[in-house]
Backbone bond lengths (Angstrom), bond angles and torsions (degrees), N, CA, C in turn:
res aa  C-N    CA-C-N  psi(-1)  N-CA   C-N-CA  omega(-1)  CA-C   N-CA-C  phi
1 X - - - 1.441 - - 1.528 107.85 -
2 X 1.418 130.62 138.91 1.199 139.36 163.55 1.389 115.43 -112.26
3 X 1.415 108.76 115.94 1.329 115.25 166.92 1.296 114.84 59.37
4 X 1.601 119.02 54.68 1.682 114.31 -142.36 0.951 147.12 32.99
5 X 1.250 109.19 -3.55 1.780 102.52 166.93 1.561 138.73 -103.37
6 X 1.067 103.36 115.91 1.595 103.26 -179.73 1.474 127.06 -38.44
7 X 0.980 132.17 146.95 1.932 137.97 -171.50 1.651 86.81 -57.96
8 X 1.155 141.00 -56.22 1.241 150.19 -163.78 2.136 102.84 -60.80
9 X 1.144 117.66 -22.60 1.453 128.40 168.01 1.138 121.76 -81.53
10 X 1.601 106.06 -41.50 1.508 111.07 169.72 1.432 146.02 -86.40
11 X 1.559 94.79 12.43 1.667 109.38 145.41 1.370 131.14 -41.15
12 X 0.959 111.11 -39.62 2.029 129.91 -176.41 1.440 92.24 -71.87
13 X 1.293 134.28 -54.36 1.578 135.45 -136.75 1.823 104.96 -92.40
14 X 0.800 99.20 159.11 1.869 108.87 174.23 1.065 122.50 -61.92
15 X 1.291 115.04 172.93 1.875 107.08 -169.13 1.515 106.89 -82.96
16 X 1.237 106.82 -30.11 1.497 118.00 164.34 1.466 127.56 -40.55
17 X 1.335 106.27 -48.17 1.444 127.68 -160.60 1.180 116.45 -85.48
18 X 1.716 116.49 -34.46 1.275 146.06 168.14 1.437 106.04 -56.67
19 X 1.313 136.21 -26.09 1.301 157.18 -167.09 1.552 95.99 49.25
20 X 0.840 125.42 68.13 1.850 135.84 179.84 1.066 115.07 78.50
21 X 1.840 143.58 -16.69 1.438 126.79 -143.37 1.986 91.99 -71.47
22 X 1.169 80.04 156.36 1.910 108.70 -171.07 1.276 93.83 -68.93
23 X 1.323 115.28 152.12 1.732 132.48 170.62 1.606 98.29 -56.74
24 X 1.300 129.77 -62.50 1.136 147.59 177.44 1.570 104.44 -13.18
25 X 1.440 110.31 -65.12 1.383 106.36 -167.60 1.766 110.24 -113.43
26 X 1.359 107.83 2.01 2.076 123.25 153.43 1.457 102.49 -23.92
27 X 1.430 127.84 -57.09 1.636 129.73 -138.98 1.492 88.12 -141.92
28 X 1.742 118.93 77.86 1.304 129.76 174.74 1.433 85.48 -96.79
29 X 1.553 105.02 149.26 1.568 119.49 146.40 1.363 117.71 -63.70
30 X 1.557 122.88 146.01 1.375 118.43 -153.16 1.498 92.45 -90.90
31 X 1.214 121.73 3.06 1.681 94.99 174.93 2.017 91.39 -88.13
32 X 1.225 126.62 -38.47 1.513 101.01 171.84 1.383 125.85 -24.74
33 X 1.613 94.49 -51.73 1.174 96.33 -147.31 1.555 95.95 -87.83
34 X 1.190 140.05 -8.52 1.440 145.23 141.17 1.567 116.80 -47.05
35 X 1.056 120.36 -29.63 1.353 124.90 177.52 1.325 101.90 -79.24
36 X 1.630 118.58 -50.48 1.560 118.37 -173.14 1.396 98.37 -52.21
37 X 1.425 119.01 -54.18 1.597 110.81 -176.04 1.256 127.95 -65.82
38 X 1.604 119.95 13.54 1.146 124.61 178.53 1.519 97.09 -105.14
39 X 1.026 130.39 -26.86 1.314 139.26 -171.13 1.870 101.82 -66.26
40 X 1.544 85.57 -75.70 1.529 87.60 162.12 1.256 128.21 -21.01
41 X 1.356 118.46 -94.74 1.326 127.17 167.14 1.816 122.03 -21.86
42 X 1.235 109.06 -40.65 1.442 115.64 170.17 1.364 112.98 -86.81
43 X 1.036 136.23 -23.49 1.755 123.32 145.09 1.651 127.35 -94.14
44 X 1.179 104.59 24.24 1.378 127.06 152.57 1.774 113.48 -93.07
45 X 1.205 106.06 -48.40 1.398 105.06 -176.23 1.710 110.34 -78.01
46 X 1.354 117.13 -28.49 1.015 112.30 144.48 1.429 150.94 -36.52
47 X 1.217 94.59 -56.81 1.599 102.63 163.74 1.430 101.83 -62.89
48 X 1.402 140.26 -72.59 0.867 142.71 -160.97 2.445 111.93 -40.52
49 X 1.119 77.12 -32.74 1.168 96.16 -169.29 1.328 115.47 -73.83
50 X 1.893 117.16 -32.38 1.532 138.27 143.73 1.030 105.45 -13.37
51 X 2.070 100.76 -87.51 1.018 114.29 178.72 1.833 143.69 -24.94
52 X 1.263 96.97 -43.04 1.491 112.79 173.11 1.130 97.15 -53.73
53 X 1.442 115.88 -74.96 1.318 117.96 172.72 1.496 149.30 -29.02
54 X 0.916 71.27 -3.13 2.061 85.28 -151.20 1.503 121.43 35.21
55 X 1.433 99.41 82.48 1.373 91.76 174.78 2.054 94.68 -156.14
56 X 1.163 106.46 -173.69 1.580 114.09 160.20 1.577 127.86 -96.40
57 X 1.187 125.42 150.67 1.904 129.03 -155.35 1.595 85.97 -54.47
58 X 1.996 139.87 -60.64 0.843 125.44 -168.31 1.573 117.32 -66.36
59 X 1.455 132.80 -5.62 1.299 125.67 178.67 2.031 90.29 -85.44
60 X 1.239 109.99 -63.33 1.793 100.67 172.23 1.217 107.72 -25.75
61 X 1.399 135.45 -72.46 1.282 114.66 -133.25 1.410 111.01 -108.84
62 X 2.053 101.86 5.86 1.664 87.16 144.66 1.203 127.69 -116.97
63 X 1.610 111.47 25.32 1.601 110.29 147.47 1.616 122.43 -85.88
64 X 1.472 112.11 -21.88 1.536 114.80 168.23 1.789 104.11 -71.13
65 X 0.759 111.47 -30.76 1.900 117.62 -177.69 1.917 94.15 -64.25
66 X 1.383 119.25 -40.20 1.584 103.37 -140.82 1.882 79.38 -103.17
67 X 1.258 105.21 -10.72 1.624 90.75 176.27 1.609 111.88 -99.08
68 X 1.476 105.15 14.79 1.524 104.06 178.06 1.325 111.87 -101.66
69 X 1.592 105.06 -32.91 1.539 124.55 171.02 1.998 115.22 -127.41
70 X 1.389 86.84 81.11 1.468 104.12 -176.89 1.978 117.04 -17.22
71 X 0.946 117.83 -4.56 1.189 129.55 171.14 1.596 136.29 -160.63
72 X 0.986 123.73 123.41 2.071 105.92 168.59 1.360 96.51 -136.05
73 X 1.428 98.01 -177.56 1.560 121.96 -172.65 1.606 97.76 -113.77
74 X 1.799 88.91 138.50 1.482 80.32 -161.61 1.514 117.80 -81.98
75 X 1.536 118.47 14.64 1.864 100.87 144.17 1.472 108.52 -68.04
76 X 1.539 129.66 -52.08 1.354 116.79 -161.84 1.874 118.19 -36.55
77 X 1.791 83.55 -53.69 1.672 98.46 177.45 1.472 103.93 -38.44
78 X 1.582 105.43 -68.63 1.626 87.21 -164.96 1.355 120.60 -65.31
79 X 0.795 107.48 -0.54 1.693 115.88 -166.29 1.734 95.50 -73.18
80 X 1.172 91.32 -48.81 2.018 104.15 -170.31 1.321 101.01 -78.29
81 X 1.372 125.53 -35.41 1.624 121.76 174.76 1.570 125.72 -65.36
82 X 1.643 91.47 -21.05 1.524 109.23 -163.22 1.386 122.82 52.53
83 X 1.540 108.20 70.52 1.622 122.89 -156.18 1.965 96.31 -136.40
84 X 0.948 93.95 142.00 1.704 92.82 164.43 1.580 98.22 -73.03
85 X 1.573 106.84 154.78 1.332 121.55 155.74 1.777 118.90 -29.47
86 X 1.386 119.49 -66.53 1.153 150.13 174.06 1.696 92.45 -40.65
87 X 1.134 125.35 -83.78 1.397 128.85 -178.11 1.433 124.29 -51.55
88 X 1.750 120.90 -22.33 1.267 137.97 175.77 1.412 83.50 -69.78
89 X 1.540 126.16 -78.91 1.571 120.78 -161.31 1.365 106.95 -24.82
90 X 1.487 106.60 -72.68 1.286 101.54 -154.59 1.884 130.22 -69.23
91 X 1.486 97.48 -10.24 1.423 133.63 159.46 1.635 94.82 -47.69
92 X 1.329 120.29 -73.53 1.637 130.93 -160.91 1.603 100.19 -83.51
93 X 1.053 123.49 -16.14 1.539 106.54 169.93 1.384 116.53 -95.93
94 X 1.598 116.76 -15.99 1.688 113.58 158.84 1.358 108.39 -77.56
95 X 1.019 137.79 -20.18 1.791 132.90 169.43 1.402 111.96 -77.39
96 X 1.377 98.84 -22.62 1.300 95.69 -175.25 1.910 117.29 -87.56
97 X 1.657 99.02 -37.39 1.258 95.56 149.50 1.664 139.08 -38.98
98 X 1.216 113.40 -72.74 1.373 147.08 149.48 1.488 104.79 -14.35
99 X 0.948 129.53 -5.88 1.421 126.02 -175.24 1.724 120.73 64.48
100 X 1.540 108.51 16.77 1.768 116.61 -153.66 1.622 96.89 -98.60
101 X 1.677 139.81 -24.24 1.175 123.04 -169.05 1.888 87.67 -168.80
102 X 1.548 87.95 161.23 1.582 101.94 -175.53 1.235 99.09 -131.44
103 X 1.551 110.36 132.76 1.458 121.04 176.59 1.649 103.81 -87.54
104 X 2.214 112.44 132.20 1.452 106.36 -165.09 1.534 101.55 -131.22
105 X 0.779 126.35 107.76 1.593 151.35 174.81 1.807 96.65 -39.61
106 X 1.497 90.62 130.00 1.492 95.37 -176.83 1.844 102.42 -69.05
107 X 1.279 112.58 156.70 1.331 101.94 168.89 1.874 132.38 -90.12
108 X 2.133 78.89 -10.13 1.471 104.15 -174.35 1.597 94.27 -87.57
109 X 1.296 111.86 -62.99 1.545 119.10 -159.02 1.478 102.88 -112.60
110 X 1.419 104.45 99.40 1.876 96.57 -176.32 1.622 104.35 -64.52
111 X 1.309 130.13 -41.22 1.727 118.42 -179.67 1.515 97.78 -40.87
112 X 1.386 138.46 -24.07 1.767 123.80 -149.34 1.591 79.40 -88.99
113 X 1.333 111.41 146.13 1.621 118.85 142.57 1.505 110.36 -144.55
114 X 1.687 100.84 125.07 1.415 117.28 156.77 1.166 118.18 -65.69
115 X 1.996 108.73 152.94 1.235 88.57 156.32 1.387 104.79 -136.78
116 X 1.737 119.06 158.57 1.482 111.37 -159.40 2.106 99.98 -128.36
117 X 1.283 108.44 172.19 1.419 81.77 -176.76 1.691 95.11 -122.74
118 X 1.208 108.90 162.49 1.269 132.93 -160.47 1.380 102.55 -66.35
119 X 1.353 112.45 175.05 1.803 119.32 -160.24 1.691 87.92 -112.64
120 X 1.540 126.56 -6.08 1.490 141.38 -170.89 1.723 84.36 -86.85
121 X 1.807 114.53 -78.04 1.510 122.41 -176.16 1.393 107.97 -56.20
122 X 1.097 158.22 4.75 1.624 167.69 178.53 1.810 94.38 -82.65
123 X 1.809 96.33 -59.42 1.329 93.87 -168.52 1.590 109.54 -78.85
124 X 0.886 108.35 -39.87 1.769 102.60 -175.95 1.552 106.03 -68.28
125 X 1.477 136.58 -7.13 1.130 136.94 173.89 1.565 91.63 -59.62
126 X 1.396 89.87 -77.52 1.563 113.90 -165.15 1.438 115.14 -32.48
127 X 2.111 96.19 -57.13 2.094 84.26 159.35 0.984 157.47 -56.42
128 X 1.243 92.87 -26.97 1.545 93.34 152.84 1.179 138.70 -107.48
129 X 1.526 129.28 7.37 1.294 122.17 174.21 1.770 109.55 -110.18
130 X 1.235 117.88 17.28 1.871 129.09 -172.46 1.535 86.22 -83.49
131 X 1.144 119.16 -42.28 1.541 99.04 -164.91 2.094 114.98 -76.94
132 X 1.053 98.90 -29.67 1.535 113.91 179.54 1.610 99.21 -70.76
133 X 1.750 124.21 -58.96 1.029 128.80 -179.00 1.531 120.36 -61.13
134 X 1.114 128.58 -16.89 1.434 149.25 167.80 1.816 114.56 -83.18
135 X 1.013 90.25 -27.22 2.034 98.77 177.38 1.696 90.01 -83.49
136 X 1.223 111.15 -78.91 1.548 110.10 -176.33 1.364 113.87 -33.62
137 X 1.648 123.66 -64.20 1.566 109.62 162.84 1.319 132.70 -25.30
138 X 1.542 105.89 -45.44 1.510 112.17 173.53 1.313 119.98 -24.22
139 X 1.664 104.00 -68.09 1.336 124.59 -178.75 1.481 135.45 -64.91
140 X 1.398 81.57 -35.78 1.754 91.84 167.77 1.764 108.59 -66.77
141 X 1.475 121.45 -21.04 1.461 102.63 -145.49 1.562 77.99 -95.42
142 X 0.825 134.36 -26.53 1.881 140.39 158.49 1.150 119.83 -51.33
143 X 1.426 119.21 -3.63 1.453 102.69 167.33 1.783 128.76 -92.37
144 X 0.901 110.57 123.25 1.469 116.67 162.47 2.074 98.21 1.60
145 X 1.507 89.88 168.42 1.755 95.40 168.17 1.762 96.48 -102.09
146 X 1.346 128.71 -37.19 1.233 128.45 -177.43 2.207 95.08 -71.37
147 X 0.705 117.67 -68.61 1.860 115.37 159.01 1.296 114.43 -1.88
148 X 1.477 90.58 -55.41 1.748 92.84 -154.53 1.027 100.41 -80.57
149 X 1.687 128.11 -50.52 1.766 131.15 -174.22 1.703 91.75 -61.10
150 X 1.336 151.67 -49.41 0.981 131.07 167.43 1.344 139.75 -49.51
151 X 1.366 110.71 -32.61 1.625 123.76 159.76 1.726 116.79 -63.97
152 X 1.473 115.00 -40.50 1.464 134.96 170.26 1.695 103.57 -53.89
153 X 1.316 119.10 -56.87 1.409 105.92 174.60 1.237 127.37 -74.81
154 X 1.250 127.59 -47.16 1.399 156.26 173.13 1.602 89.81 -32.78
155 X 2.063 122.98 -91.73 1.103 106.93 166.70 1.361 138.26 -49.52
156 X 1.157 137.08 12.74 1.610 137.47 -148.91 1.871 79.23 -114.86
157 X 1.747 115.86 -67.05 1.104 120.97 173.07 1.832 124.66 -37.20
158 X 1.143 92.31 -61.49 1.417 97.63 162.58 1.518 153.97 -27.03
159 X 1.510 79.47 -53.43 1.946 113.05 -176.52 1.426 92.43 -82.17
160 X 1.388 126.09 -25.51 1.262 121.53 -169.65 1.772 111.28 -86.46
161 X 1.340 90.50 -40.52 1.926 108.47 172.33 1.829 105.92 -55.55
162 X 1.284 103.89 -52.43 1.369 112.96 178.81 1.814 128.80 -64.66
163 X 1.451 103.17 -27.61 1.367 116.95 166.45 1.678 109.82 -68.30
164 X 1.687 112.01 -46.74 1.299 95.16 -162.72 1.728 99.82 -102.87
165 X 1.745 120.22 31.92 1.354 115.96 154.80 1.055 119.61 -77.99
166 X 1.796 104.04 122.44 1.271 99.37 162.29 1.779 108.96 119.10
167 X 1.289 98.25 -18.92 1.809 117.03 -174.98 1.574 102.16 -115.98
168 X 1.720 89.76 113.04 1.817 87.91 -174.34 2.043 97.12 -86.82
């Protein structure tokens, strides 16, 4: 968004004004561009949610990653963070400080190390994200049954569009 306005507003305006955005995405359908603002908003609350934490958006979202999948290897992590190796380390040795995750030595392959997150970072996830995750429920539990299978595909499609942006 620039200056409040959605790419879908700045069809009307000059190329100038647009501050470069491409013709391509000038004349979005407004549910895109409703989706973009959902995006937003969900890495807004994210950050925000850092914050609580005290930490940075990439320390969040690979302690929300390691409590979704009780363990990875730390290429996977970076792989999903989209972090160099180099930047994963030092990512997992401030969590690891922090009391947020423990690095666990394979028992098969000592070079492998997982890493898993703490039963301490589980709870401070949870404190701070129950209240956001509990508002959103709200809405969902209000939807229609025809709503909901439409919301179920709608996002299902989506998450899937959004995974493979960006990966030729």
């Amino acid at each position: 968004m620039i200056e409040g306005k959605c790419w879908g507003e700045m069809a009307d305006m000059s190329e100038d004004a647009t501050h470069g955005v491409p013709a391509e995405i000038a004349e979005l359908d407004p549910a895109t561009d409703a989706v973009r603002a959902l995006i937003d908003a969900s890495q807004d609350l994210a950050g925000r949610m850092a914050r609580v934490m005290g930490m940075n958006a990439s320390d969040m979202r690979a302690i929300l990653l390691l409590s979704e999948n009780e363990a990875l290897g730390a290429s996977d992590l970076a792989d999903r963070l989209g972090l160099a190796m180099a930047s994963t380390t030092a990512l997992v040795d401030r969590l690891e400080r922090a009391g947020h995750v423990k690095r666990v030595r394979d028992s098969v392959d000592r070079r492998r190390v997982t890493i898993t997150g703490t039963t301490a970072a589980r709870i401070a996830v949870l404190t701070a994200w129950v209240p956001a995750i509990q508002t959103i429920d709200e809405v969902c539990q209000s939807l229609t049954d025809t709503e909901r299978q439409f919301a179920l595909d709608l996002l299902g499609r989506l998450t899937t569009a959004i995974q493979a942006g960006g990966r030729s």
